[in-house]
C-alpha positions as YAML, in Angstrom:
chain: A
units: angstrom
residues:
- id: 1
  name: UNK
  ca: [-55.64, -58.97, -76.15]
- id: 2
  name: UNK
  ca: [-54.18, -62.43, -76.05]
- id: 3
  name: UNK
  ca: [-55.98, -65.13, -74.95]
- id: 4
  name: UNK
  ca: [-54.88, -67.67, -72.24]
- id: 5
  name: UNK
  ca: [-56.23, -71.10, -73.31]
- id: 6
  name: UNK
  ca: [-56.69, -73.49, -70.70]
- id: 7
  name: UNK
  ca: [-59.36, -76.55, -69.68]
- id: 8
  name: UNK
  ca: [-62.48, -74.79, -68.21]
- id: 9
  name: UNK
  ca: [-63.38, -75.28, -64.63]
- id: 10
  name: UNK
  ca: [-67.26, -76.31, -65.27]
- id: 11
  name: UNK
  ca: [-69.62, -75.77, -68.30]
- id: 12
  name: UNK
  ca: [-68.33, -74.17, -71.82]
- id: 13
  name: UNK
  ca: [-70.52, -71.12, -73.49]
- id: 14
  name: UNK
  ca: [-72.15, -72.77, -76.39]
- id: 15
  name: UNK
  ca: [-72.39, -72.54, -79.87]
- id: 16
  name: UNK
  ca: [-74.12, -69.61, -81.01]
- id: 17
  name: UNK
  ca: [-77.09, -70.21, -82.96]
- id: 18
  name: UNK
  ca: [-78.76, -67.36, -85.82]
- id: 19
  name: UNK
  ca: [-81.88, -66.30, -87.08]
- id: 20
  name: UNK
  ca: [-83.72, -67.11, -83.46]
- id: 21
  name: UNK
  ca: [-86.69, -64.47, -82.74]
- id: 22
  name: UNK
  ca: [-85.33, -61.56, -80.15]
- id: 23
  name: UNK
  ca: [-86.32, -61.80, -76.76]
- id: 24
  name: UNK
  ca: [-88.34, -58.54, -75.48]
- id: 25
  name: UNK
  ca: [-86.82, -57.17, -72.45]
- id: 26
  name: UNK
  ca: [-87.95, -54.22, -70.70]
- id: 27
  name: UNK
  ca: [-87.23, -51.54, -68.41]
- id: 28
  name: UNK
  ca: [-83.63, -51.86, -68.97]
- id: 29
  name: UNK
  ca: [-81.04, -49.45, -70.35]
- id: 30
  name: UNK
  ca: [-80.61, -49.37, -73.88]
- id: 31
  name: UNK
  ca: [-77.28, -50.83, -74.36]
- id: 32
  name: UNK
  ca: [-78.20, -53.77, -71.71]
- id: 33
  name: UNK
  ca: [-81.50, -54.42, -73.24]
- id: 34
  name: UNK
  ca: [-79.45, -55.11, -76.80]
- id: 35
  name: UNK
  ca: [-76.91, -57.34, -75.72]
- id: 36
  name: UNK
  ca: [-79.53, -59.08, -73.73]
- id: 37
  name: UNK
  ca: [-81.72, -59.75, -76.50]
- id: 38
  name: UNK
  ca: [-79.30, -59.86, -79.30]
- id: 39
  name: UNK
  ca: [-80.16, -63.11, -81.69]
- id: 40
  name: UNK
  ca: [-76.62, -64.00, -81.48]
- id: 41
  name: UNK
  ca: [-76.89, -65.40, -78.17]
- id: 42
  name: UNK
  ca: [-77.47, -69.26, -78.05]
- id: 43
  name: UNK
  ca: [-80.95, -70.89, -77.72]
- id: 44
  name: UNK
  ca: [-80.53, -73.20, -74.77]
- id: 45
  name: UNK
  ca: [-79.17, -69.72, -73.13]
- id: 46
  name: UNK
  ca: [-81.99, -67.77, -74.19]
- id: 47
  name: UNK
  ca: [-84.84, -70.04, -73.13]
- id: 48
  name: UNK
  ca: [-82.97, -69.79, -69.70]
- id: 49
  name: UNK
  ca: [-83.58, -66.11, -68.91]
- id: 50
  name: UNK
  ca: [-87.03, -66.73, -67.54]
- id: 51
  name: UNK
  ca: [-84.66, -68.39, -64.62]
- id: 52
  name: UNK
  ca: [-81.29, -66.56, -64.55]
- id: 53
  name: UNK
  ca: [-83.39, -62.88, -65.54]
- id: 54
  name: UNK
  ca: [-80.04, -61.33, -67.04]
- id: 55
  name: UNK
  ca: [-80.22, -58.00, -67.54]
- id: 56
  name: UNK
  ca: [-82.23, -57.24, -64.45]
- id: 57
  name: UNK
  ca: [-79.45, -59.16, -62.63]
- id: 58
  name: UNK
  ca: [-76.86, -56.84, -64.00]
- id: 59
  name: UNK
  ca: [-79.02, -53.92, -63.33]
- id: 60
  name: UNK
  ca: [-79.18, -54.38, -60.07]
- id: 61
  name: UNK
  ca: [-75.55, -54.63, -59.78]
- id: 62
  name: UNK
  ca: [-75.03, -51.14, -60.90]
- id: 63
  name: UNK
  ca: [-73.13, -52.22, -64.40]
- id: 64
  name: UNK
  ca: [-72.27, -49.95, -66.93]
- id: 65
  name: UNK
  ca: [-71.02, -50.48, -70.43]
- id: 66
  name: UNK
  ca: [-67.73, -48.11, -69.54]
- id: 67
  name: UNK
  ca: [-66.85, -50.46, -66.60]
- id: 68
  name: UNK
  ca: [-64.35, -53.40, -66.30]
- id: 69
  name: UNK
  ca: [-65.86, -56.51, -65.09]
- id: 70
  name: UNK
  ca: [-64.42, -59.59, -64.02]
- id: 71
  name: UNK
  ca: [-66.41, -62.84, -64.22]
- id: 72
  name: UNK
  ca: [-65.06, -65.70, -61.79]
- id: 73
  name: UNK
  ca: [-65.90, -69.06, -62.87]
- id: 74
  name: UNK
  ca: [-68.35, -68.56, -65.29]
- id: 75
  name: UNK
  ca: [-69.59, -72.27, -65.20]
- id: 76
  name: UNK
  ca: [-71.38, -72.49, -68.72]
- id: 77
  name: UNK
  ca: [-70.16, -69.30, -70.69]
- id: 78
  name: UNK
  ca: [-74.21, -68.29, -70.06]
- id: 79
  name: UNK
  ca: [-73.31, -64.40, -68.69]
- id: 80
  name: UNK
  ca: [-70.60, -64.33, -70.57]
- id: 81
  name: UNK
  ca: [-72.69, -64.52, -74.01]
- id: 82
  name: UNK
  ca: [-73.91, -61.03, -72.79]
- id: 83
  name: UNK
  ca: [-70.60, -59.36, -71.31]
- id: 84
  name: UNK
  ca: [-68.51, -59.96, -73.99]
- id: 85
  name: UNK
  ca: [-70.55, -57.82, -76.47]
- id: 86
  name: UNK
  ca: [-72.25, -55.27, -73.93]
- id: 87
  name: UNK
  ca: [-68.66, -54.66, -72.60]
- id: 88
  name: UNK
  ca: [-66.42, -54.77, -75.57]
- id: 89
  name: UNK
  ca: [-66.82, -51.13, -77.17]
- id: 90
  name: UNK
  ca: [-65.96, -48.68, -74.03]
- id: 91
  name: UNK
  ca: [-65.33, -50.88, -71.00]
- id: 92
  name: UNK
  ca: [-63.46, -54.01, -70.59]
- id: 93
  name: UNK
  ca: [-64.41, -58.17, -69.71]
- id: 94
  name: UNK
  ca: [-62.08, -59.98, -67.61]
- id: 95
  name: UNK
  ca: [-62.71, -63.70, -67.44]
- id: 96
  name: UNK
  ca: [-61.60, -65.50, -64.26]
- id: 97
  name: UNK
  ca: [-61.44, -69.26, -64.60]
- id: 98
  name: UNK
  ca: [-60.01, -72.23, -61.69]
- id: 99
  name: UNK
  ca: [-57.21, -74.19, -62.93]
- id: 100
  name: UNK
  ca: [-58.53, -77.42, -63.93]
- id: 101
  name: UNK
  ca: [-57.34, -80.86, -62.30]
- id: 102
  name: UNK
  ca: [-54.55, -83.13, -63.53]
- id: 103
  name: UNK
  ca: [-56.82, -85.82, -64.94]
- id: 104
  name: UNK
  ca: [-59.98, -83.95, -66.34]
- id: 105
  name: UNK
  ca: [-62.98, -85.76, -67.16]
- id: 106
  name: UNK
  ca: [-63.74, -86.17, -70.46]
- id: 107
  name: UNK
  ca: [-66.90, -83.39, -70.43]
- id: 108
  name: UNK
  ca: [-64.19, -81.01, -69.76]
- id: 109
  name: UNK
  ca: [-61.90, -81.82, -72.41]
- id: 110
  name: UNK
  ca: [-64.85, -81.49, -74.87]
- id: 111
  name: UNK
  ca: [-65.96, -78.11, -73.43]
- id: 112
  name: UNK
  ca: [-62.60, -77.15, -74.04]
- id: 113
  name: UNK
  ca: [-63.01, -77.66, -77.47]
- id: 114
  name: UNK
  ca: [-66.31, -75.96, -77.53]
- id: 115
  name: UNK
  ca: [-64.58, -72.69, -75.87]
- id: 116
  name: UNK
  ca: [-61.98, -72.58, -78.31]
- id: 117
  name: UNK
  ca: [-64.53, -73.44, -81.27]
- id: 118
  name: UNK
  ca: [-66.75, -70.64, -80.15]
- id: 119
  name: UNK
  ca: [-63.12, -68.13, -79.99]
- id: 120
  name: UNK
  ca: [-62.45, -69.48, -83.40]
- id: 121
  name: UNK
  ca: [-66.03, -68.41, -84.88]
- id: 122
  name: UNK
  ca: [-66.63, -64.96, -83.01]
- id: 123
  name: UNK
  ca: [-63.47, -62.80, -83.44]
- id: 124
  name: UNK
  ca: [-64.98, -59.90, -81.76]
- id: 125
  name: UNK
  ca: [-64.91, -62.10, -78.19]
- id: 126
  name: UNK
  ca: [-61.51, -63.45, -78.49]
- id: 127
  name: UNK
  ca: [-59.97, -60.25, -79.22]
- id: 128
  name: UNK
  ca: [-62.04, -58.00, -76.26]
- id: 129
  name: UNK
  ca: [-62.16, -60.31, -73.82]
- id: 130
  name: UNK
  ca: [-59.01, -61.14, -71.36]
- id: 131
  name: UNK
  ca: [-59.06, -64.82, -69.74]
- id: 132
  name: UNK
  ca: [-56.76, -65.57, -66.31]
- id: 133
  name: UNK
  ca: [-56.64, -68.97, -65.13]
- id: 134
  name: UNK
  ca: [-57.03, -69.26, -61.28]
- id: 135
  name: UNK
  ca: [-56.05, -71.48, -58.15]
- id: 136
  name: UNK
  ca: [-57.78, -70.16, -55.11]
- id: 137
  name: UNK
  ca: [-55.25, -72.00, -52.84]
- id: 138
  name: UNK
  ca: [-51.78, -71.14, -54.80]
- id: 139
  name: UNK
  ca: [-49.74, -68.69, -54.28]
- id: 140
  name: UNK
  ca: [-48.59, -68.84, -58.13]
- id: 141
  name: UNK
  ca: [-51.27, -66.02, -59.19]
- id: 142
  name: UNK
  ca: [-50.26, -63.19, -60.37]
- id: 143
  name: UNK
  ca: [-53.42, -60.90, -60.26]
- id: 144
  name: UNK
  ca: [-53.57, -57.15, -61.15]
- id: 145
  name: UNK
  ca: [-54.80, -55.73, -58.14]
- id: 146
  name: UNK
  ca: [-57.36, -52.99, -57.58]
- id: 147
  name: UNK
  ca: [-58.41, -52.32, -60.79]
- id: 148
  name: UNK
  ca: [-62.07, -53.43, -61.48]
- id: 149
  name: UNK
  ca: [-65.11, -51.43, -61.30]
- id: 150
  name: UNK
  ca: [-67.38, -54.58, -60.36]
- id: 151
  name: UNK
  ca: [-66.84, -58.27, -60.03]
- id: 152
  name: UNK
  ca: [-69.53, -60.75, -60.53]
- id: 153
  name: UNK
  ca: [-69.77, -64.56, -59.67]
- id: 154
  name: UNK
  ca: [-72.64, -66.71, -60.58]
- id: 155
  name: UNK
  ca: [-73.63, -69.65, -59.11]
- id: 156
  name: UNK
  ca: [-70.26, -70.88, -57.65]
- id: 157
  name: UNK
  ca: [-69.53, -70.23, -53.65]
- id: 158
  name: UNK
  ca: [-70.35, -73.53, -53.29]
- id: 159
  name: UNK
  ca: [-67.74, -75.10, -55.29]
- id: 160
  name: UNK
  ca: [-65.40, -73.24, -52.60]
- id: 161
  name: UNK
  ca: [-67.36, -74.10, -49.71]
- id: 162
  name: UNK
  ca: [-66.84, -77.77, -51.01]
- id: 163
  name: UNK
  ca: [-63.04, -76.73, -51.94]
- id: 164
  name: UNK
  ca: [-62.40, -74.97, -48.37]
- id: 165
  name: UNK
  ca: [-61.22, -72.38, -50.51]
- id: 166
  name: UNK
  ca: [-64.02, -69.37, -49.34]
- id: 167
  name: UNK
  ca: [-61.78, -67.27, -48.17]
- id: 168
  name: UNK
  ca: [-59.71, -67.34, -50.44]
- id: 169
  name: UNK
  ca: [-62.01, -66.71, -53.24]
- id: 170
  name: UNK
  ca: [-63.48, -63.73, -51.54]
- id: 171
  name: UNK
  ca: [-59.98, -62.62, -51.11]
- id: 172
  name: UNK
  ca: [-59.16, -62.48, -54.76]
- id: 173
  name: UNK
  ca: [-62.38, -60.91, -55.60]
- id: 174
  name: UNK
  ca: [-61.69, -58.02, -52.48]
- id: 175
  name: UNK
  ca: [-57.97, -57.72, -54.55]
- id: 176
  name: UNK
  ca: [-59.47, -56.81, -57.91]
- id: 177
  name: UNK
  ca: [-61.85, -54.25, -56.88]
- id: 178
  name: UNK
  ca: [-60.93, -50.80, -56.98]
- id: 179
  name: UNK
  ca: [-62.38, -49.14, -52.95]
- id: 180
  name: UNK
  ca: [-66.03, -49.25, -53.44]
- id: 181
  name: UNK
  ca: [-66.52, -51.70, -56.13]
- id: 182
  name: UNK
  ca: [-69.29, -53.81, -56.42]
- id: 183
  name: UNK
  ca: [-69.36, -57.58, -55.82]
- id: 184
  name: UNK
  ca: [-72.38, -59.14, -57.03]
- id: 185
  name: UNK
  ca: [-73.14, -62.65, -55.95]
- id: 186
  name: UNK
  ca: [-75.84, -65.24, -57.24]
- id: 187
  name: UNK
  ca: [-76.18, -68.36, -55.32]
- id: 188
  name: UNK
  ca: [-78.37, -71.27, -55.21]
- id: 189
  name: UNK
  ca: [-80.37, -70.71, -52.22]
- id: 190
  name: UNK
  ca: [-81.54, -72.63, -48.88]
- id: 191
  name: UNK
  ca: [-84.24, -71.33, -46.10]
- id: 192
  name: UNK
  ca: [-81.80, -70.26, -43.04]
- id: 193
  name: UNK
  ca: [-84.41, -72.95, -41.07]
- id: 194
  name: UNK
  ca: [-83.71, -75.96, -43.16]
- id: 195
  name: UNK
  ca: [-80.85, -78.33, -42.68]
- id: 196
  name: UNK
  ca: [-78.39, -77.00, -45.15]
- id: 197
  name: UNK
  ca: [-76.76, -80.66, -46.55]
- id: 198
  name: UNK
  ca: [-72.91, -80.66, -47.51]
- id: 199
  name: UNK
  ca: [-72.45, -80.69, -51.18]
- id: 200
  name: UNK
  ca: [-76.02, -80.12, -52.05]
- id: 201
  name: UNK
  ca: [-75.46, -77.08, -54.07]
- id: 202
  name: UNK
  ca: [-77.47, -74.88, -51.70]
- id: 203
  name: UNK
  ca: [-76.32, -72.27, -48.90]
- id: 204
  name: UNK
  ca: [-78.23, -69.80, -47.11]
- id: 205
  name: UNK
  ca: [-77.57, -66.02, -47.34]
- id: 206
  name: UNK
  ca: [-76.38, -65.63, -44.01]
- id: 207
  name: UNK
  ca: [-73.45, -67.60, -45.14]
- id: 208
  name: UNK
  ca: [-72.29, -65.85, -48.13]
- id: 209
  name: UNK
  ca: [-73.00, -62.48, -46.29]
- id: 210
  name: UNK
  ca: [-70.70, -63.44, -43.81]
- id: 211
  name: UNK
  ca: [-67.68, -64.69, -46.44]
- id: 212
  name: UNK
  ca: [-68.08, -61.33, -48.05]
- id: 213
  name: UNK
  ca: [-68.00, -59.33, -44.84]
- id: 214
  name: UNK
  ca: [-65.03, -61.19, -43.37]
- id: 215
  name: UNK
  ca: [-62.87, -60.33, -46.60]
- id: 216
  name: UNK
  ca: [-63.59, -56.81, -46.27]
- id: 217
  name: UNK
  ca: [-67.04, -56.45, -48.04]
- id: 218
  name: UNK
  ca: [-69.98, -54.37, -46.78]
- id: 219
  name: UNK
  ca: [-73.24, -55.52, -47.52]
- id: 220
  name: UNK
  ca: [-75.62, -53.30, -49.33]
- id: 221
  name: UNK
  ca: [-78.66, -54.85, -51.01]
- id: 222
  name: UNK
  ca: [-80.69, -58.09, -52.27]
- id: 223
  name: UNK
  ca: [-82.83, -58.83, -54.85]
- id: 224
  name: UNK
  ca: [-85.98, -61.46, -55.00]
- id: 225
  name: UNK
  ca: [-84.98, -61.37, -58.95]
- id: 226
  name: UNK
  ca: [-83.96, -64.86, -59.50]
- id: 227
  name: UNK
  ca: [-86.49, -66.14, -56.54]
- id: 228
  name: UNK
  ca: [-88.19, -69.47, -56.94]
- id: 229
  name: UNK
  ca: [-90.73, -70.52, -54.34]
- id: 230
  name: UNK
  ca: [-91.22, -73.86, -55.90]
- id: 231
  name: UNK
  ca: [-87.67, -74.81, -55.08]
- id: 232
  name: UNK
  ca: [-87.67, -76.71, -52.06]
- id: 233
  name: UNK
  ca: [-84.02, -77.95, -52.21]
- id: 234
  name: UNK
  ca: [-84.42, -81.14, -50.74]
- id: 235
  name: UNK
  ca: [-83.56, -83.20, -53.82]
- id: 236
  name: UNK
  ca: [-81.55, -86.76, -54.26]
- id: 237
  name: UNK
  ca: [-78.78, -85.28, -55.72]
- id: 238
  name: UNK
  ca: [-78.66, -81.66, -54.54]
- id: 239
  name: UNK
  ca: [-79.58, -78.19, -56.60]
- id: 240
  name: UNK
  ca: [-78.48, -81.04, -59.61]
- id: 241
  name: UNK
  ca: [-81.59, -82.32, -59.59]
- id: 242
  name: UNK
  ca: [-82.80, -79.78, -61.29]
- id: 243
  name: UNK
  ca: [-82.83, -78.39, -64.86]
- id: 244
  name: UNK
  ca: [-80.60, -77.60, -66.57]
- id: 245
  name: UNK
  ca: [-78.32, -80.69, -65.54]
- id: 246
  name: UNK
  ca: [-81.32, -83.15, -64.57]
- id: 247
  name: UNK
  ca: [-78.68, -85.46, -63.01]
- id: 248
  name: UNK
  ca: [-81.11, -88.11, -62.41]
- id: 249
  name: UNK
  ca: [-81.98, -88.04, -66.04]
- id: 250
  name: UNK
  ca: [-85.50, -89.30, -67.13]
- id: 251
  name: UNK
  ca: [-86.65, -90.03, -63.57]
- id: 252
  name: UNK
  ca: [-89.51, -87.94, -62.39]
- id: 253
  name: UNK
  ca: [-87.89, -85.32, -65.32]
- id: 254
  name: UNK
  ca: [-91.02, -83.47, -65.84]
- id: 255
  name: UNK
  ca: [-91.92, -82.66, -62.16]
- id: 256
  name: UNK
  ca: [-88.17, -81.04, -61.83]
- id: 257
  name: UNK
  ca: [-89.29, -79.55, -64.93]
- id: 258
  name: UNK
  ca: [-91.63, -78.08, -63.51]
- id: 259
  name: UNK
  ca: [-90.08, -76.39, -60.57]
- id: 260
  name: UNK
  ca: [-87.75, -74.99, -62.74]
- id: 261
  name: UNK
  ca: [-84.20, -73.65, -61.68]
- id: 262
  name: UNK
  ca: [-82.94, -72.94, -58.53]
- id: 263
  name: UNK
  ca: [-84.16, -70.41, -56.05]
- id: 264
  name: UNK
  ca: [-81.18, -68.14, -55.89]
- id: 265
  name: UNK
  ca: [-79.98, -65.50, -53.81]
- id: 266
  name: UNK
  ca: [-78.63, -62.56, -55.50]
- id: 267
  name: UNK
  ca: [-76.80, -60.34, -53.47]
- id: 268
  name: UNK
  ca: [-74.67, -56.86, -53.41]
- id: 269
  name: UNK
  ca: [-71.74, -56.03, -52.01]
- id: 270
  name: UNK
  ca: [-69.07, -53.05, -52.03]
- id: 271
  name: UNK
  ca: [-65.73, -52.97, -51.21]
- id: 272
  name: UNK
  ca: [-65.25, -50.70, -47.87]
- id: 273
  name: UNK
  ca: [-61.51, -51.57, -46.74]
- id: 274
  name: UNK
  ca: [-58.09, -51.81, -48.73]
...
């Protein structure tokens, strides 16, 4: 398939490392439990699972290897690492990526380079997976509509919530789906009774329930999966704070350490109107 090349909206899917011990991961099927653990995946992405859990994200999701799944704005390539492979012999991957800005910063430009460095080196990704760039707000798209079993998002309502581009978003992601497909949403996540603070990285479920309902989505299920009690999302500079991005760098690094990652909601959704 050919591949659309582009400036990635946020993080790039890095380098791939070899010869790194498999994870173990359990009580998943077969074919999930392989890409999940396969040593091809990179370390920094690997020693996240204990955060982001994966497979039992994509489990609870519903996804099979026969599907096609679309990924919008996969941030730092981390899911895609694992859908790329797990997807490429029967079903499909369909990468969904914002247009980037006229004047990129410079991290961009270099992840980028990573993205097309990491195409260059793993053959078997550039020619399975398909890669659309995206402007929520435009009406320059030209999607294919209704024809994805599931659509997944990780980590990135806010960015549209920021944008005041959340309808649109859930719009496109309503378009894809074929009638009852899954959405599955992951979403840093604040307490409903805390004072939710713009551009802090954090929303509450009610929210994102309510995007997804008002484009056409039925709720069905959440998952305490990717939980974090520790999390108390109060932090200088939002859910940034935090690892992996540590924005305030060495200050006070080791208690954000230890909290860990965000506490994230992880939600499912199907499609229930046309």
């Amino acid at each position: 398939m050919k591949i659309v090349t582009f400036f990635i909206f946020l993080f790039i899917l890095t380098s791939c490392s070899q010869g790194v011990k498999k994870r173990r991961v359990v009580n998943l099927p077969a074919d999930l439990k392989e890409a999940v653990s396969s040593d091809a995946r990179a370390d920094e992405n690997r020693d996240r699972d204990q955060f982001q859990h994966p497979g039992e994200t994509l489990a609870f999701f519903g996804i099979k290897s026969t599907m096609t799944v679309v990924e919008v704005s996969p941030g730092a390539g981390y899911f895609a690492e694992i859908l790329a492979p797990y997807l490429a012999k029967d079903g499909q991957y369909v990468i969904v990526i914002p247009r980037m800005p006229s004047n990129p910063p410079e991290f961009l430009i270099e992840n980028e380079k990573k993205l097309q460095n990491i195409l260059i080196s793993h053959q078997d990704i550039q020619a399975k997976t398909r890669i659309i760039p995206f402007e929520p707000m435009s009406k320059r798209n030209k999607i294919k509509p209704a024809y994805a079993d599931m659509v997944v998002t990780f980590n990135s309502v806010h960015n549209w919530v920021a944008s005041n581009s959340t309808p649109m978003a859930f719009k496109l992601f309503h378009d894809l789906l074929k009638q009852g497909g899954v959405l599955g949403v992951v979403q840093h996540r604040i307490a409903g009774a805390k004072k939710n603070v713009p551009m802090s990285g954090y929303l509450t479920e009610k929210q994102v329930i309510f995007f997804a309902s008002q484009a056409g989505f039925k709720f069905v299920s959440k998952s305490e999966i990717n939980a974090n009690p520790k999390d108390k999302a109060n932090y200088p500079d939002g859910v940034w704070t935090l690892p992996p991005v540590y924005r305030l760098g060495g200050k006070d690094k080791d208690k954000y350490e230890d909290i860990g990652e965000s506490d994230r909601m992880t939600l499912k959704f199907i499609k229930i109107r046309k």
